[in-house]
C-alpha positions as CSV (number, residue, x, y, z in Angstrom):
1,X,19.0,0.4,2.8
2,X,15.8,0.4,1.1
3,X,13.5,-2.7,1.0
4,X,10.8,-4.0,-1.8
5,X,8.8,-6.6,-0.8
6,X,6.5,-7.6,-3.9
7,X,2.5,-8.3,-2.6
8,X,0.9,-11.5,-3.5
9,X,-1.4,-11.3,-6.5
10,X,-4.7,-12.4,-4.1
11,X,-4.3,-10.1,-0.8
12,X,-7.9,-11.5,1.1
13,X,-8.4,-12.6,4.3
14,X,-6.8,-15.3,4.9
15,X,-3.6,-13.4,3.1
16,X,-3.6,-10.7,5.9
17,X,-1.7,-12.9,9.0
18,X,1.4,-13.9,6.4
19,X,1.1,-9.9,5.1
20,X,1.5,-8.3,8.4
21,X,4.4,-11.1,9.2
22,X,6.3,-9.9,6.4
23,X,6.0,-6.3,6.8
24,X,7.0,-6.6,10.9
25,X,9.7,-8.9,9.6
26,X,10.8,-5.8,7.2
27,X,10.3,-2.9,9.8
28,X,13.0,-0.6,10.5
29,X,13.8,1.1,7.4
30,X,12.6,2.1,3.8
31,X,10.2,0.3,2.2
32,X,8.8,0.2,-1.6
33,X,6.2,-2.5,-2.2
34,X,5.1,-3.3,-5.7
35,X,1.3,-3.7,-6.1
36,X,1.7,-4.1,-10.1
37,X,0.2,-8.0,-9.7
38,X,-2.1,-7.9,-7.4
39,X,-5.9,-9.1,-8.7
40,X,-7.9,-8.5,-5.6
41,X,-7.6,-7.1,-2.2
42,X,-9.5,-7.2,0.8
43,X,-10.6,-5.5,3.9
44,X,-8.3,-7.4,5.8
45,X,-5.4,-7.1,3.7
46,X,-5.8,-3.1,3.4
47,X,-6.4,-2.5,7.2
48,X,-2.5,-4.0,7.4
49,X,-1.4,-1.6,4.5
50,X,-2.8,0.9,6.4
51,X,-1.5,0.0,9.8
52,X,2.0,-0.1,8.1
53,X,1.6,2.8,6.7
54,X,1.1,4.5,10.0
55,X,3.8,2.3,12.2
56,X,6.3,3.4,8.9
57,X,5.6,7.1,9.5
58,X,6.1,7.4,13.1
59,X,9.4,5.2,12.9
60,X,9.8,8.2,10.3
61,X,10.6,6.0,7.7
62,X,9.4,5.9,3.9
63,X,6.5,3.4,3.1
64,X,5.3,3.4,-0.7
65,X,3.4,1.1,-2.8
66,X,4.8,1.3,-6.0
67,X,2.4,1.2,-9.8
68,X,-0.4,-0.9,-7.9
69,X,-2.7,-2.5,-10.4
70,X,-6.1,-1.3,-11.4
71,X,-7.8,-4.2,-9.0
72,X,-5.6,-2.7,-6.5
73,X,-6.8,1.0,-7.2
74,X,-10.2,-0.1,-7.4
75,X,-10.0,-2.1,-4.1
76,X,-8.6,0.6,-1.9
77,X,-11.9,2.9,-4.1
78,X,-14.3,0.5,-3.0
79,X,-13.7,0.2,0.4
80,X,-13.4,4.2,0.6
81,X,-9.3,4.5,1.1
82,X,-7.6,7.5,0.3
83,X,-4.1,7.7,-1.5
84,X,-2.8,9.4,1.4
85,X,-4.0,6.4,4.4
86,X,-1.7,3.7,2.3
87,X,1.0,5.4,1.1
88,X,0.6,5.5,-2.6
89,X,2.2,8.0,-4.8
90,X,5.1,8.8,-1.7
91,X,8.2,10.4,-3.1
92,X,11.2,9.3,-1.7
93,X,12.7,12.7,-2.3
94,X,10.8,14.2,-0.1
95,X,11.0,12.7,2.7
96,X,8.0,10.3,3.1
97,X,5.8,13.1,2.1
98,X,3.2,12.6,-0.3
99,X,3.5,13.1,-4.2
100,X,-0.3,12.5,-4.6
101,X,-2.2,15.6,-3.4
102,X,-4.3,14.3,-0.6
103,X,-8.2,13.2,-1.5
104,X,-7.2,12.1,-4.7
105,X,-9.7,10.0,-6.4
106,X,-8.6,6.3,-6.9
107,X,-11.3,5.7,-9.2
108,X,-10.1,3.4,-12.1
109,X,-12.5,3.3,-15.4
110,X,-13.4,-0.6,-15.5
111,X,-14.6,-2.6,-19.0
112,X,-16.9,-5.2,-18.8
């Protein structure tokens, strides 16, 4: 049975412990997680997407983050993350595989 767990709008630091908590809590199958209100996102908080990412894939299981925001996009930009290391744009059709062709550019246009 597929999972969603919905992310926290503020993913820093101190987020990252109770992050990684709920993802181990939610291991073991499927998993869609829905980046749409998150407002910043750390170091931290992205080294545990990633981690998932790569404990999901060797359990063979389907990890996607599902229409993250633009502070989301721009986050995982910033801190030099590929679409491919966090398991955006992963079609479920296809087995875990990636819908997103790898190295594709997160960059986000940003008004100031």
């Amino acid at each position: 049975m597929d999972q969603n767990l919905k992310l926290s709008t503020r993913l820093d630091g101190p987020a990252a412990g109770s992050l990684a908590g709920e993802l181990t809590a939610l291991r073991g199958g499927p998993l869609t997680l829905e980046a749409g209100g998150v407002d910043f996102i750390g170091a931290l908080s992205l080294q545990v997407l990633v981690a998932a990412h790569r404990q999901w894939k060797a359990d063979e299981q389907l990890f996607r983050i599902d229409a993250p925001s633009d502070a989301f996009l721009e986050g995982c930009r910033l801190l030099g993350i590929p679409s491919e290391e966090i398991g955006l744009g992963e079609d479920p059709d296809a087995g875990g595989e990636t819908a997103v062709e790898p190295g594709t550019d997160l960059a986000v246009e940003v008004s100031e």
